[in-house]
Residue frames as a rotation matrix with the C-alpha (Angstrom) as fourth column:
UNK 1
-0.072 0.109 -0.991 1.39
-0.972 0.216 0.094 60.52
0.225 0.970 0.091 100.74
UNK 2
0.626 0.475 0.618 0.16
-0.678 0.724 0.129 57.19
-0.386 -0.500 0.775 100.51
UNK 3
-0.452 -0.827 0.335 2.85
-0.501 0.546 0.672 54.22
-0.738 0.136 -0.661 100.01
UNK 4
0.062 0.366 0.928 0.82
0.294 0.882 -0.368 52.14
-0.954 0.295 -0.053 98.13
UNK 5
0.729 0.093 -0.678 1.20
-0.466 -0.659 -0.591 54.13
-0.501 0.747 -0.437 95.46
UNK 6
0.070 -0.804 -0.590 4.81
-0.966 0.094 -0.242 52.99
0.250 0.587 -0.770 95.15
UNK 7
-0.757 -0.468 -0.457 4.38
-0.302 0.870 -0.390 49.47
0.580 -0.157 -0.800 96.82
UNK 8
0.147 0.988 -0.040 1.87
-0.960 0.152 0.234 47.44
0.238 0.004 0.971 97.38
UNK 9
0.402 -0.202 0.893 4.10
-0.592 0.687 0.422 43.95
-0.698 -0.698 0.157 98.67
UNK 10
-0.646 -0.756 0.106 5.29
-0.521 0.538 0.662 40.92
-0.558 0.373 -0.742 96.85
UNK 11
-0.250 0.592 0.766 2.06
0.589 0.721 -0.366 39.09
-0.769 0.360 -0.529 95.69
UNK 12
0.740 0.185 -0.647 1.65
-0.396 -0.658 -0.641 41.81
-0.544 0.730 -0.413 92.91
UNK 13
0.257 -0.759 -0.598 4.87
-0.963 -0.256 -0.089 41.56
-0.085 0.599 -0.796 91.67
UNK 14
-0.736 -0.114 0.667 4.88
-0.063 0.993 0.100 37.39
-0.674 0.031 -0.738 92.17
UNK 15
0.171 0.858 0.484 1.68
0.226 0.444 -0.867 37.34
-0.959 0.258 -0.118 90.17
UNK 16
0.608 -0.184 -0.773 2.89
-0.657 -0.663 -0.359 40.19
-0.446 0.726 -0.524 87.50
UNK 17
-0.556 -0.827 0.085 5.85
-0.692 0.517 0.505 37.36
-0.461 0.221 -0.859 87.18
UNK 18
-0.628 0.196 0.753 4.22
-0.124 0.930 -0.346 34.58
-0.768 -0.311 -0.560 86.94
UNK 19
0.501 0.821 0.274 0.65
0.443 0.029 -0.896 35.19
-0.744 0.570 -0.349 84.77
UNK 20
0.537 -0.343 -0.770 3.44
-0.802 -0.491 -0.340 37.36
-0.262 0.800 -0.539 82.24
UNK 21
-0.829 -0.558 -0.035 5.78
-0.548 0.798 0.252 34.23
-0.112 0.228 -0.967 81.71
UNK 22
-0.552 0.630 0.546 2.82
0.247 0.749 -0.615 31.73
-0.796 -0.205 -0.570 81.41
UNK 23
0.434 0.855 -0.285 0.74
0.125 -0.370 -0.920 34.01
-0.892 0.364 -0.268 79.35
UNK 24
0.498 -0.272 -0.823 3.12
-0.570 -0.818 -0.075 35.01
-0.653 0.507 -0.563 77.35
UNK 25
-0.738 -0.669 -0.091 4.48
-0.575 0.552 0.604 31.61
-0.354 0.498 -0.792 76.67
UNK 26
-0.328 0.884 0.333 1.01
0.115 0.387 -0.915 30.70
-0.938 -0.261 -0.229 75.96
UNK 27
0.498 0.413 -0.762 0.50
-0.458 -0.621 -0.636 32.90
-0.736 0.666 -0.120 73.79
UNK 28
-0.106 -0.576 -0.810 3.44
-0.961 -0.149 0.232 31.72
-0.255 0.804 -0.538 71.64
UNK 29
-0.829 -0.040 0.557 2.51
-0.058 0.998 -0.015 28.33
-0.555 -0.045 -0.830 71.86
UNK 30
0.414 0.790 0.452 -1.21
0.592 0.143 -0.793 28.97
-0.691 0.596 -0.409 70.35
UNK 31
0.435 0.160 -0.886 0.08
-0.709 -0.545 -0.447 31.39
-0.555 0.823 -0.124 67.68
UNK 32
-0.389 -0.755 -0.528 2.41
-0.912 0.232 0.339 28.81
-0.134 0.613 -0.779 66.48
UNK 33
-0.832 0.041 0.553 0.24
0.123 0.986 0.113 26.05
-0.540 0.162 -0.826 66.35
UNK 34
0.242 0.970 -0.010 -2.77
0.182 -0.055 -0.982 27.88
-0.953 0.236 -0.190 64.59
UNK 35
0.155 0.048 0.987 -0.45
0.966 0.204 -0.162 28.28
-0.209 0.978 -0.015 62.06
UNK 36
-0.692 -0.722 0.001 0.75
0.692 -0.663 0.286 31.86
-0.206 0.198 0.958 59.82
UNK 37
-0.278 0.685 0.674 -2.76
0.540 -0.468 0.699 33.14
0.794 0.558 -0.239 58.82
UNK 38
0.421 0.495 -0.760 -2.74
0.818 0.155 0.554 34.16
0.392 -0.855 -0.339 62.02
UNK 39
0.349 -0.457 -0.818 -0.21
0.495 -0.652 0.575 36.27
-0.796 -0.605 -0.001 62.13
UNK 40
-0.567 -0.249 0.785 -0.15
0.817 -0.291 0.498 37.24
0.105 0.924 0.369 58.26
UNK 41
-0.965 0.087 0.247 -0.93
-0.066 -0.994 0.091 40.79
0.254 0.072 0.965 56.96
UNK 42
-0.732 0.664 -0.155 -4.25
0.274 0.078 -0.959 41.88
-0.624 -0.744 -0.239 58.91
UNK 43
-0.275 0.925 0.262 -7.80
0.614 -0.041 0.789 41.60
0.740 0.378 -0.556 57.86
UNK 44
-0.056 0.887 0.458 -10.21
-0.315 -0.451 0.835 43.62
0.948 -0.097 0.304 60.04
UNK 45
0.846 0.482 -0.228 -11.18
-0.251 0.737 0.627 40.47
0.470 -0.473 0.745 61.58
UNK 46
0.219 -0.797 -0.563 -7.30
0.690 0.535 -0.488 39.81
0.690 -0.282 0.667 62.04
UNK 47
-0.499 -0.229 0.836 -6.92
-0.119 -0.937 -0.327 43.62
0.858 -0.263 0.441 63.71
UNK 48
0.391 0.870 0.301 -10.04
-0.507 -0.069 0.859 42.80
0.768 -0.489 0.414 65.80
UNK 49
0.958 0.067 -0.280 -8.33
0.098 0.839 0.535 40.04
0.271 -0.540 0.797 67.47
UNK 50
0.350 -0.908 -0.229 -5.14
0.713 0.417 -0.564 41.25
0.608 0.035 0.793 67.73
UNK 51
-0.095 0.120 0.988 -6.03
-0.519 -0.853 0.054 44.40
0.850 -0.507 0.143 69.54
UNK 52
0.763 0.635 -0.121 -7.99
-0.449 0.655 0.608 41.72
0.465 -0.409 0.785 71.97
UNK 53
0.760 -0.299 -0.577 -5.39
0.416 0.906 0.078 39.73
0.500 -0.300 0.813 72.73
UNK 54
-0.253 -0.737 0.626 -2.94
0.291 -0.675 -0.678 42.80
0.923 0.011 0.386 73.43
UNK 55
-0.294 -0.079 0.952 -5.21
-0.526 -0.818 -0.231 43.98
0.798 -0.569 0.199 75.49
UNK 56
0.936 0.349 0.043 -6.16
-0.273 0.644 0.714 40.94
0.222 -0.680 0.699 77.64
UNK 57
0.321 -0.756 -0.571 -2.86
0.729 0.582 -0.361 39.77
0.605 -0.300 0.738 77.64
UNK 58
-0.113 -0.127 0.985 -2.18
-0.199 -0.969 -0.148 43.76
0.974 -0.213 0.084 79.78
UNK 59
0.073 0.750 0.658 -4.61
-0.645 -0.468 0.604 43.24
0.761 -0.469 0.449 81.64
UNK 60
0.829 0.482 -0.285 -4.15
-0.184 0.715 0.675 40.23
0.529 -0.507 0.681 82.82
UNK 61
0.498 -0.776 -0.388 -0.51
0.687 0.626 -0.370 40.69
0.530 -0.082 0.844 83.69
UNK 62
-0.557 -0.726 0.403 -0.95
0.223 -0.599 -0.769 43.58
0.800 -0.338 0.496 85.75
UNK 63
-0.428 0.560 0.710 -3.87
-0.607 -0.760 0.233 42.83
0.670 -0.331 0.665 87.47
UNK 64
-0.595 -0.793 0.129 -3.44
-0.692 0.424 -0.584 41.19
0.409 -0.436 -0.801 90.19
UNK 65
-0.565 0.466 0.681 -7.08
-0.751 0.051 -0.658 39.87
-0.341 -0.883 0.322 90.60
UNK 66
0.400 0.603 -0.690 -6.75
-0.900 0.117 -0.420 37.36
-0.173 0.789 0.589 87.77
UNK 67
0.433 -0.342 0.834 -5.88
-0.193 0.869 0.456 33.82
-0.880 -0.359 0.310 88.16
UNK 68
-0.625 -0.748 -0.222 -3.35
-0.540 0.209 0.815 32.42
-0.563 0.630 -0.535 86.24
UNK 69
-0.687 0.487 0.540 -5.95
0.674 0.704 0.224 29.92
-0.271 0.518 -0.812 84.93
UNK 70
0.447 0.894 -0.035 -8.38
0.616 -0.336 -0.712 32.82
-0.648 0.297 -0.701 84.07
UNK 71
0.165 -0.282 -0.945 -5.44
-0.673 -0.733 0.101 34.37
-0.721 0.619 -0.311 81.90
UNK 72
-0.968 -0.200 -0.150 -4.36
-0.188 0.185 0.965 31.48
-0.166 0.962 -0.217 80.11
UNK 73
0.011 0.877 0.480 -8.62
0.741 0.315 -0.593 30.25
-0.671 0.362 -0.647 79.94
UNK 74
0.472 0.597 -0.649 -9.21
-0.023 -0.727 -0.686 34.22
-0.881 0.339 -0.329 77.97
UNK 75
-0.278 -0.815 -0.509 -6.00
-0.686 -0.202 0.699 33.88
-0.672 0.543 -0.503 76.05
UNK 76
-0.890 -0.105 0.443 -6.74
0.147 0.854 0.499 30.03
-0.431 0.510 -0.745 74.66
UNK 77
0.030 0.960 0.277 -10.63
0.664 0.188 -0.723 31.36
-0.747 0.206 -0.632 74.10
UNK 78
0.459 0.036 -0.888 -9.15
-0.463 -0.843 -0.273 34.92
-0.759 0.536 -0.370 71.71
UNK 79
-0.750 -0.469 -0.466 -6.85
-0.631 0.298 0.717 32.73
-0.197 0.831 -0.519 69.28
UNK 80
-0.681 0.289 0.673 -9.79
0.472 0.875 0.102 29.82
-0.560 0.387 -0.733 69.10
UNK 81
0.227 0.961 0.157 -12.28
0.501 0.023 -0.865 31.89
-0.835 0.275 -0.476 68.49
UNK 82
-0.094 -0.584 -0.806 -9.90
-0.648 -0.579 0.495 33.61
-0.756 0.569 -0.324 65.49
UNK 83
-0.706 -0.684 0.184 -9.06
-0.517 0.675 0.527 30.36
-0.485 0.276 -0.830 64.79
UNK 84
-0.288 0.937 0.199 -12.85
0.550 0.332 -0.766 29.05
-0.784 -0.111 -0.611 64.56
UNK 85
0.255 0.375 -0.891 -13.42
0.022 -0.924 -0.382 31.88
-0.967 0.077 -0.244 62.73
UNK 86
-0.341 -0.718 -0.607 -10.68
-0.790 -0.131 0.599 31.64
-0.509 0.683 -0.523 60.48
UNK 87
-0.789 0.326 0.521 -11.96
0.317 0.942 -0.108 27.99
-0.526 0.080 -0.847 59.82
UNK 88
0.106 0.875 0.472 -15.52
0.635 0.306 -0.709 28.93
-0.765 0.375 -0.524 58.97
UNK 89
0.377 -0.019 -0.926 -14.15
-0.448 -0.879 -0.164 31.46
-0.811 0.476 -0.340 56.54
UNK 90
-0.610 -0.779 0.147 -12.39
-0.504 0.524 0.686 28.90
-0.612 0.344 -0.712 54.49
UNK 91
-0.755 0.472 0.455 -14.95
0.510 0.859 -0.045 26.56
-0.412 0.198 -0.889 54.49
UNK 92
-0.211 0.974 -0.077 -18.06
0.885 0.157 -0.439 28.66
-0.416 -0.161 -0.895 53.86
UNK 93
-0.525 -0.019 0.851 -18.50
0.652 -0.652 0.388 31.54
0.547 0.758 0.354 50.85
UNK 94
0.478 0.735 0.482 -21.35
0.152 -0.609 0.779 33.20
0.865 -0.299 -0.403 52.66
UNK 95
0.787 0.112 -0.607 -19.20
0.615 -0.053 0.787 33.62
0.056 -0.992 -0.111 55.67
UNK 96
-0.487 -0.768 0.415 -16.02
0.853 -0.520 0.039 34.88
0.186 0.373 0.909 53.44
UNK 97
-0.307 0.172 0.936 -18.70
0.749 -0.563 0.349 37.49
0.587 0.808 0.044 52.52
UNK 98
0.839 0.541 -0.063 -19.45
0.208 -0.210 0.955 38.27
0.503 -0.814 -0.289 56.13
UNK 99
0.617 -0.717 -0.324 -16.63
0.346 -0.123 0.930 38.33
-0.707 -0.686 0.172 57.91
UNK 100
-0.127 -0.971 0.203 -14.09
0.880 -0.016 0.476 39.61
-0.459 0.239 0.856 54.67
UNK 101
0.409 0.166 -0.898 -13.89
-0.394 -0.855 -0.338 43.37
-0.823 0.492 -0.284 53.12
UNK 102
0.654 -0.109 0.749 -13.51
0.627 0.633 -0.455 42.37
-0.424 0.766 0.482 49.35
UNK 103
-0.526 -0.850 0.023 -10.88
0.686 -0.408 0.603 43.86
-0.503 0.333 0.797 47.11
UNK 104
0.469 0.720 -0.511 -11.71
0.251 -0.664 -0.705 47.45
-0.847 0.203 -0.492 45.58
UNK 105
0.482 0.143 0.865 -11.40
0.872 0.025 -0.489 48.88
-0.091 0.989 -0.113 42.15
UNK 106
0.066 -0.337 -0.939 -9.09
0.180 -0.922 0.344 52.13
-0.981 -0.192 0.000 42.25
UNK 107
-0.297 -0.427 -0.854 -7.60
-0.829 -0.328 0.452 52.88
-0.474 0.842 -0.257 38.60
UNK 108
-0.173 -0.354 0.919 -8.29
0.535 0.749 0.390 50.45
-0.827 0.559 0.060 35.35
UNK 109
-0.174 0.135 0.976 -7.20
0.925 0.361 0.115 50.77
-0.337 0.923 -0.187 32.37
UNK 110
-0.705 -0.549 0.449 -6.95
0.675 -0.714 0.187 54.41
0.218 0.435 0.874 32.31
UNK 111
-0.043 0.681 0.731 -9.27
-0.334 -0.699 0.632 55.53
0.941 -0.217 0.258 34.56
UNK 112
-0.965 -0.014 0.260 -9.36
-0.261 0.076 -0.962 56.55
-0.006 -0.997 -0.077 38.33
UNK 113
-0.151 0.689 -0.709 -12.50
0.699 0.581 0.417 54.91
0.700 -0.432 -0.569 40.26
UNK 114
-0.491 -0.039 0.870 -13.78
-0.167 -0.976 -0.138 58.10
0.855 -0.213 0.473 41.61
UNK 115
0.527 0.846 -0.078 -16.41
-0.399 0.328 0.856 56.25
0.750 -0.420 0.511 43.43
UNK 116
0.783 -0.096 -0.615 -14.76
0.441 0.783 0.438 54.01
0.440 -0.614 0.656 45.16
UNK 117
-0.223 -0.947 0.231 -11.61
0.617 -0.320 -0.718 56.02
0.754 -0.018 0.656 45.55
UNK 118
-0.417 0.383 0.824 -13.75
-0.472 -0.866 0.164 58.47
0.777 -0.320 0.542 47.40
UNK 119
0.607 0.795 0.001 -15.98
-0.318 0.242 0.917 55.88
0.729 -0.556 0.400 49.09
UNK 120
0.744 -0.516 -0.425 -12.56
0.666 0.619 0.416 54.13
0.048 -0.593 0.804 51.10
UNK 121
0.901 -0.315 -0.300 -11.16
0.070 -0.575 0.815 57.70
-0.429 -0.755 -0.496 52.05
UNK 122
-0.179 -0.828 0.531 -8.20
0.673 0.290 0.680 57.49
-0.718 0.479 0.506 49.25
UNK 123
0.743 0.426 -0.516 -7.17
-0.187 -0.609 -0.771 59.99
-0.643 0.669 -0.373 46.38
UNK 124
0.994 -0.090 -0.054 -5.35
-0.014 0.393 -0.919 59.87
0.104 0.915 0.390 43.35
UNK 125
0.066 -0.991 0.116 -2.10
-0.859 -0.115 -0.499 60.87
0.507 -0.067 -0.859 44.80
UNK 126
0.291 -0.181 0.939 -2.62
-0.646 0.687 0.332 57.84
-0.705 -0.704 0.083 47.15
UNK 127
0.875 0.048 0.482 -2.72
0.287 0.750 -0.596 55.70
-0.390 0.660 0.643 43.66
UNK 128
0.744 -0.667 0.019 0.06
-0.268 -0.324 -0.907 57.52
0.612 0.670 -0.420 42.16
UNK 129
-0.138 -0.703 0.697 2.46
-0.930 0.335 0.153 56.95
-0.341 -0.627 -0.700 45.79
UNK 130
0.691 0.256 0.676 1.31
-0.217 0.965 -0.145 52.97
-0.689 -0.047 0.723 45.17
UNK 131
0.989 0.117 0.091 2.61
0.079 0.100 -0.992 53.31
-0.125 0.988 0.090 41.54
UNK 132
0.332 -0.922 0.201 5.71
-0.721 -0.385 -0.576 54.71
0.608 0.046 -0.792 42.34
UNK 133
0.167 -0.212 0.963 6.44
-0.916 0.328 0.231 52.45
-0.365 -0.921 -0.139 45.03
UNK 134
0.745 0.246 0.620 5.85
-0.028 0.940 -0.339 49.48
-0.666 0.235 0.708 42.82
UNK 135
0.032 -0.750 0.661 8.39
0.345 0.629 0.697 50.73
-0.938 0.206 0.278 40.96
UNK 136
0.001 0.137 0.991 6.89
0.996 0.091 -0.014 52.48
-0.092 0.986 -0.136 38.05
UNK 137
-0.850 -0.528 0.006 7.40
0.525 -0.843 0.116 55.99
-0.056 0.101 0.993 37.08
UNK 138
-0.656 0.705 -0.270 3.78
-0.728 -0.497 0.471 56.95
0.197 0.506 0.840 35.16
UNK 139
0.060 0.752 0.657 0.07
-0.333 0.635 -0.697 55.10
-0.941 -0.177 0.289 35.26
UNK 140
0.279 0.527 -0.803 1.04
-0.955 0.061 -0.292 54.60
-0.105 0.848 0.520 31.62
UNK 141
-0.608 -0.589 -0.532 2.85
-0.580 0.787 -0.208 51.39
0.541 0.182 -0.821 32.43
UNK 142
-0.741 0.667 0.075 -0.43
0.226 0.352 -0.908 50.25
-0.632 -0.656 -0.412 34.99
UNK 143
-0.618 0.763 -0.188 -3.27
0.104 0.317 0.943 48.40
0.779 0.563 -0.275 33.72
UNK 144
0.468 0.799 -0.378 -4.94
0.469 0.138 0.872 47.88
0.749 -0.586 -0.310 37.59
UNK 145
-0.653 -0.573 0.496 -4.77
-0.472 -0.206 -0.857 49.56
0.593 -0.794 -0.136 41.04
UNK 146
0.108 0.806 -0.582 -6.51
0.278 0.537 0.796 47.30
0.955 -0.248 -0.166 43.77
UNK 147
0.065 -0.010 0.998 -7.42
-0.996 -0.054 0.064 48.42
0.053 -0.998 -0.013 47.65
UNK 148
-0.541 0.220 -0.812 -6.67
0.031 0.970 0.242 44.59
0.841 0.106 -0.531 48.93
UNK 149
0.555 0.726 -0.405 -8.27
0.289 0.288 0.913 43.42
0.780 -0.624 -0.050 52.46
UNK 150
0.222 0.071 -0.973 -5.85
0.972 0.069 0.226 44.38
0.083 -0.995 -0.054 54.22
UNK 151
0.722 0.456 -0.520 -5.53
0.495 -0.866 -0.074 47.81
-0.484 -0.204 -0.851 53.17
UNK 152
-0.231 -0.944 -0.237 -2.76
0.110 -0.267 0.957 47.76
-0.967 0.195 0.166 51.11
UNK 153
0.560 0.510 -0.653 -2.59
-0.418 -0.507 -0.754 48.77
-0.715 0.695 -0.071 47.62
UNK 154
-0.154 -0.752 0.641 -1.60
0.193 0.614 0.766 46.62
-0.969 0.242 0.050 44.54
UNK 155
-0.178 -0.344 -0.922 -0.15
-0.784 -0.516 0.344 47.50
-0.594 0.784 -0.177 41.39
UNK 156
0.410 -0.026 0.912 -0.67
0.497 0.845 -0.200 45.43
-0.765 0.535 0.359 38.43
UNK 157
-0.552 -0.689 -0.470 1.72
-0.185 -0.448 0.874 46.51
-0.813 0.570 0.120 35.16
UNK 158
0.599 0.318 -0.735 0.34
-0.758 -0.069 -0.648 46.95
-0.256 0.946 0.200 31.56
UNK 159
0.113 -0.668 -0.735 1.29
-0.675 0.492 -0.550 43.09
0.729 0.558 -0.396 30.20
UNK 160
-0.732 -0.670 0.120 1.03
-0.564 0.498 -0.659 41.70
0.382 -0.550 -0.742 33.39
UNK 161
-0.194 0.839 0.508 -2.15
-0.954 -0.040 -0.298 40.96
-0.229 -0.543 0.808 33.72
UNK 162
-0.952 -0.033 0.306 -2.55
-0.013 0.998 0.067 37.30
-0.307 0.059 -0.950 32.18
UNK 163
-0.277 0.957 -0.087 -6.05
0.435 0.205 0.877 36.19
0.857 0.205 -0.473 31.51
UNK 164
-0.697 0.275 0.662 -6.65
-0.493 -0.854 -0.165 38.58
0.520 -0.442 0.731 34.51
UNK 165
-0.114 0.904 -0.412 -8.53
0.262 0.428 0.865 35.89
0.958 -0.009 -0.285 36.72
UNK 166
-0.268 0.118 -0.956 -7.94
0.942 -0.177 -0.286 36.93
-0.203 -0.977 -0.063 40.07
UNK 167
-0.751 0.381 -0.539 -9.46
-0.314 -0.924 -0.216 40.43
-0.581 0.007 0.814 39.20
UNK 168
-0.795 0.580 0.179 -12.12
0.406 0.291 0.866 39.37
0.450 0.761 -0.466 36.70
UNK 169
-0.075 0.986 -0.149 -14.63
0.917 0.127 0.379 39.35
0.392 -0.108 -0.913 39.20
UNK 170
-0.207 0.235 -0.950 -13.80
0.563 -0.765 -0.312 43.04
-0.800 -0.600 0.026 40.91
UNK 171
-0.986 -0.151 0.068 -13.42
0.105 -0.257 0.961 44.12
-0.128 0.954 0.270 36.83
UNK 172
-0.270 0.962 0.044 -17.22
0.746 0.180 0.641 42.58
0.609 0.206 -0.766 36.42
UNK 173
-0.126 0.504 -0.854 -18.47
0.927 -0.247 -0.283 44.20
-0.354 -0.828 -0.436 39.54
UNK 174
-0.549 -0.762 -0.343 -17.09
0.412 -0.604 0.682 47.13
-0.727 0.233 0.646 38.12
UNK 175
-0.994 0.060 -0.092 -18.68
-0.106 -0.315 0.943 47.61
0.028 0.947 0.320 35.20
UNK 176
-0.513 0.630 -0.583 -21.50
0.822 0.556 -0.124 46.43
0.246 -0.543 -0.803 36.76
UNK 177
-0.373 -0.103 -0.922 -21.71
0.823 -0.495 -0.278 49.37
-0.428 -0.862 0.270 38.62
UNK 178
-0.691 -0.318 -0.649 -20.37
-0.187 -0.789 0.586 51.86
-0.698 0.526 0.485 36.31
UNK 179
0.524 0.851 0.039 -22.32
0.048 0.015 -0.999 50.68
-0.850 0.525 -0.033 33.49
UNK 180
0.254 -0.593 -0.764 -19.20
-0.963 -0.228 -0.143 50.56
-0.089 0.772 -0.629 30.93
UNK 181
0.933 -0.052 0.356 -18.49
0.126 0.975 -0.186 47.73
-0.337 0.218 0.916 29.17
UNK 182
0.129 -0.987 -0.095 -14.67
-0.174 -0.117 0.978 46.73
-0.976 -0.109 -0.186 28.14
């Protein structure tokens, strides 16, 4: 049996030290200066990059043919280019609309969204577990169920809606669609 299997010398295990303490303290240094959207519930785009950075940050900290300066160079280039990202999403509607999965229509107003319920892999018991979870017993006390971006599901209560502006526009779409008017 070959040794190398189990041992392979010190410069592995100096480098494994080294590029994992560095990287890793890297790492916390850019998440905390880019700020919480970074590390707030995941978009897509946020998943996309956090997979990324998992897996560079692996790689680079067991493999022994990666300069310390080529782990922290990949690391500082996966949070900017989040970060960049994140940025032109702010700034630029047409890029929200690119880079963000909008919020879906599940239940209003006394009716499931069959369509959509169907189209994002989700059934009525999924809406009914939401409900309950929020807290409510029956859909008669829920006016809205929404899929948000990051895949969670959000209750609004019969009464709670307000002038209903942060939904308005999935409401419009809605009907839009459907062809029912409120």
């Amino acid at each position: 049996m070959d040794m190398s299997y189990f041992w392979t010398g010190w410069s592995p295990i100096w480098h494994t030290l080294l590029v994992g303490t560095v990287g890793y303290l890297t790492l916390v240094i850019l998440l905390r200066g880019t700020g919480p959207r970074t590390m707030a519930k995941m978009t897509p785009l946020d998943f996309i990059i956090a997979v990324t950075l998992g897996s560079a940050f692996g790689r680079v900290v067991t493999a022994s043919d990666v300069g310390l300066a080529q782990a922290v160079v990949a690391l500082v280039l996966l949070v900017g280019v989040q970060w960049a990202l994140a940025s032109i999403r702010a700034k630029w509607p047409a890029m929200r609309r690119v880079l963000d999965t909008p919020p879906v229509l599940l239940y209003y107003d006394g009716d499931f969204q069959s369509k959509a319920l169907h189209k994002h892999r989700l059934t009525e018991a999924d809406v009914h577990s939401a409900v309950r979870q929020s807290g409510h017993g029956s859909l008669d006390s829920v006016q809205v169920v929404i899929l948000h971006q990051d895949g969670s599901l959000g209750v609004i209560a019969e009464g709670s809606m307000g002038d209903g502006s942060s939904l308005l526009p999935y409401v419009e779409r809605h009907q839009g669609d459907s062809g029912n008017a409120a």
